[in-house]
C-alpha positions in Angstrom: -100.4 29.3 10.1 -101.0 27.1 12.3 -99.2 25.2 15.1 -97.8 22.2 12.9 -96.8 24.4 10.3 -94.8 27.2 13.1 -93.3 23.7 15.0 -92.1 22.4 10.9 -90.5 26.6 10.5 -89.1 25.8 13.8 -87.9 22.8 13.3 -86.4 23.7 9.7 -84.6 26.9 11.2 -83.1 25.1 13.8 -81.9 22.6 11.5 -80.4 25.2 9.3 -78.9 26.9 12.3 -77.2 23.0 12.9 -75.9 23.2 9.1 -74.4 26.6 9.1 -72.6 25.5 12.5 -71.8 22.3 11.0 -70.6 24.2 7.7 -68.3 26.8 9.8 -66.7 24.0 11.7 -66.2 21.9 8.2 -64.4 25.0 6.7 -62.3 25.2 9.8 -61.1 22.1 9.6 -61.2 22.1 5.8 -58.4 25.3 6.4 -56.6 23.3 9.2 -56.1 20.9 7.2 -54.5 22.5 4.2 -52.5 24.8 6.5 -50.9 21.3 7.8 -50.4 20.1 4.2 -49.1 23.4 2.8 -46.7 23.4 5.9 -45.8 20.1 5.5 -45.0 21.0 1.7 -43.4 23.7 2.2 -40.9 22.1 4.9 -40.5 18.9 2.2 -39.8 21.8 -0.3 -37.2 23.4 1.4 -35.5 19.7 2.2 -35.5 19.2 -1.2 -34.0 22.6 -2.1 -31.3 22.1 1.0 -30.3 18.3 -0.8 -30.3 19.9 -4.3 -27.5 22.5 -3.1 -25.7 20.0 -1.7 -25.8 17.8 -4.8 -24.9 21.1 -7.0 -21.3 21.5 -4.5 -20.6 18.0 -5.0 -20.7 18.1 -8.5 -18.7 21.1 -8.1 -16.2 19.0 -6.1 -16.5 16.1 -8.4 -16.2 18.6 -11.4 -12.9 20.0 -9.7 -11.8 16.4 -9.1 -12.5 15.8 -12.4 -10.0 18.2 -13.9 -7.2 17.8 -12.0 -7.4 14.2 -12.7 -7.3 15.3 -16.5 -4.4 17.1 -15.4 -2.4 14.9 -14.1 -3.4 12.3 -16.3 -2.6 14.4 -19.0 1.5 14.9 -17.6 1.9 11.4 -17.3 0.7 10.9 -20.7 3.7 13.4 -21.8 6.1 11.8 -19.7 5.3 8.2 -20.9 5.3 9.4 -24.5 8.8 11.1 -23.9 9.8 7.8 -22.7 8.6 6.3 -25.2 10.5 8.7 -27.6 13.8 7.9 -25.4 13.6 4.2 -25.6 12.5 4.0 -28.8 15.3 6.1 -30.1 18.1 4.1 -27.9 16.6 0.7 -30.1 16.6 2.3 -33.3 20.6 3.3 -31.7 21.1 -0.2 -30.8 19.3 -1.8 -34.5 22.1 0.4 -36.3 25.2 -0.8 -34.4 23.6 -4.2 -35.0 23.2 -3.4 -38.2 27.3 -2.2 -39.0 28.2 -5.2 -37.1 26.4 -7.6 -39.3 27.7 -5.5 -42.2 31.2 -5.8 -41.0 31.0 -9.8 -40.6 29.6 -10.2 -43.6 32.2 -8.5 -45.5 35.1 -9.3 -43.1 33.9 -13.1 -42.3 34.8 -12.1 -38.8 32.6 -12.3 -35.9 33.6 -11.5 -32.5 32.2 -13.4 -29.4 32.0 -10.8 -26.4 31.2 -13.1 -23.4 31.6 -16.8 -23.5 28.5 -18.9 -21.6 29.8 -19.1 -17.6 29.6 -22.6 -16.3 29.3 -24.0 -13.0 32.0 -26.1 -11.7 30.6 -29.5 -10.1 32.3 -30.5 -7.1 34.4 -33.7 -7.0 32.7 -37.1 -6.0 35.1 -38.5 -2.9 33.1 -41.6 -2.0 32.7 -40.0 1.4 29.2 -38.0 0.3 26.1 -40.5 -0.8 25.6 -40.8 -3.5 22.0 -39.5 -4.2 23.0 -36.4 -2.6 25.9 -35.9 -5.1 23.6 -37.3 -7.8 21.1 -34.2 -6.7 23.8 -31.5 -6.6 25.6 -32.9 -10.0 21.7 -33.0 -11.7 21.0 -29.1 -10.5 24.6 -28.0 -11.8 23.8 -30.1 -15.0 20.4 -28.5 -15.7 21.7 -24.8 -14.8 24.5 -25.9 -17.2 22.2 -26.5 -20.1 24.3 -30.1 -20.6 22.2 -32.8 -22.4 22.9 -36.5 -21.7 26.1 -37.0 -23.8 27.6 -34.1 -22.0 26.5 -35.2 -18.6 27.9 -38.8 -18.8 31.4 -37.1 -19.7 31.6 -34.4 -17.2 29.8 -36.7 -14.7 33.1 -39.5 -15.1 35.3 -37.1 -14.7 34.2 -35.3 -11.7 33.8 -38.5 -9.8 37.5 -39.2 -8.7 38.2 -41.8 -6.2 34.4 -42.6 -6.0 34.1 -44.0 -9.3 34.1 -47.6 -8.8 31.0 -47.0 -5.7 29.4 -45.6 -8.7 29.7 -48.2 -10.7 28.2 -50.7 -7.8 25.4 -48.4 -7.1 24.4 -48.0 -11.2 24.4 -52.0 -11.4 22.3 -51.8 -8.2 19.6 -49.4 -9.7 19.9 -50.6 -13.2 18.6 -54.4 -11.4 16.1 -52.4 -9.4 14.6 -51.1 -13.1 15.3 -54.4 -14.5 13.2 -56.3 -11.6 10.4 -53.9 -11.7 10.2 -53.7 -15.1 9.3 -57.8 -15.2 7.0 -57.7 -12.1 9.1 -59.6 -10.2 
């Protein structure tokens, strides 16, 4: 062998030497690195396992919600149906002594009034009021009265006592007004 082939072993050997130290330290880090990432995994896996029990006693709590809602649900739904039951039993009550009483005018031809309608007194028009206040107060009695125009007119004249002639004035007054507008003038 000669020099040039000794300086190429050399050369080769160290070289190799290089590779094996470069292969160790690629395998190091190669093993650091899936120590970090299995660590990492393993720490993200026991997260994960920590949430999922929480999740499980939630839906625990929520399943325990759940049923007492049903529960109570359920009681109310009794009581309304006994209710029910109650009221519908005091109608059917009421539909039968409806019932007799229409039997009992038809054959009798009597029919008994229990309550007559109640009706609101007006106050008395004494010419000292004005007018359109006593006009507002007897319009609101009127209207809780039920009275339609015939019946107004005729309570209305004889409510308005002394006042009556004032009346008359003021109706000529606004019946001109009407009159006057309804020409354009």
């Amino acid at each position: 062998m000669d020099a040039r082939d000794e300086k190429m072993k050399s050369t080769i050997e160290e070289v190799n030497g290089k590779m094996e130290i470069m292969d160790a330290k690629i395998d190091k880090q190669k093993d650091d690195i899936l120590t970090s990432l299995g660590e990492k995994f393993q720490k993200e896996v026991e997260a994960n396992k920590n949430e999922i029990e929480e999740i499980r006693e939630e839906m625990k709590d929520v399943k325990t919600n759940l049923e007492n809602m049903k529960n109570i649900v359920g009681r109310n739904m009794i009581a309304m149906e006994n209710n029910m039951e109650d009221r519908m039993k005091t109608i059917e009550d009421q539909i039968k002594t409806f019932e007799k009483t229409m039997k009992n005018t038809a054959t009798t031809g009597s029919c008994y009034v229990t309550s007559a309608p109640r009706t609101i007194q007006p106050s008395t028009y004494d010419g000292q009021t004005p007018w359109s206040s006593y006009k507002k107060q007897f319009e609101t009695t009127a209207t809780a009265n039920l009275w339609e125009k015939k019946e107004r007119d005729r309570v209305e004249t004889r409510f308005v006592g002394a006042g009556w002639e004032g009346v008359k004035q003021i109706r000529r007054r606004e019946e001109r007004k009407r009159c006057i507008r309804s020409v354009g003038i």
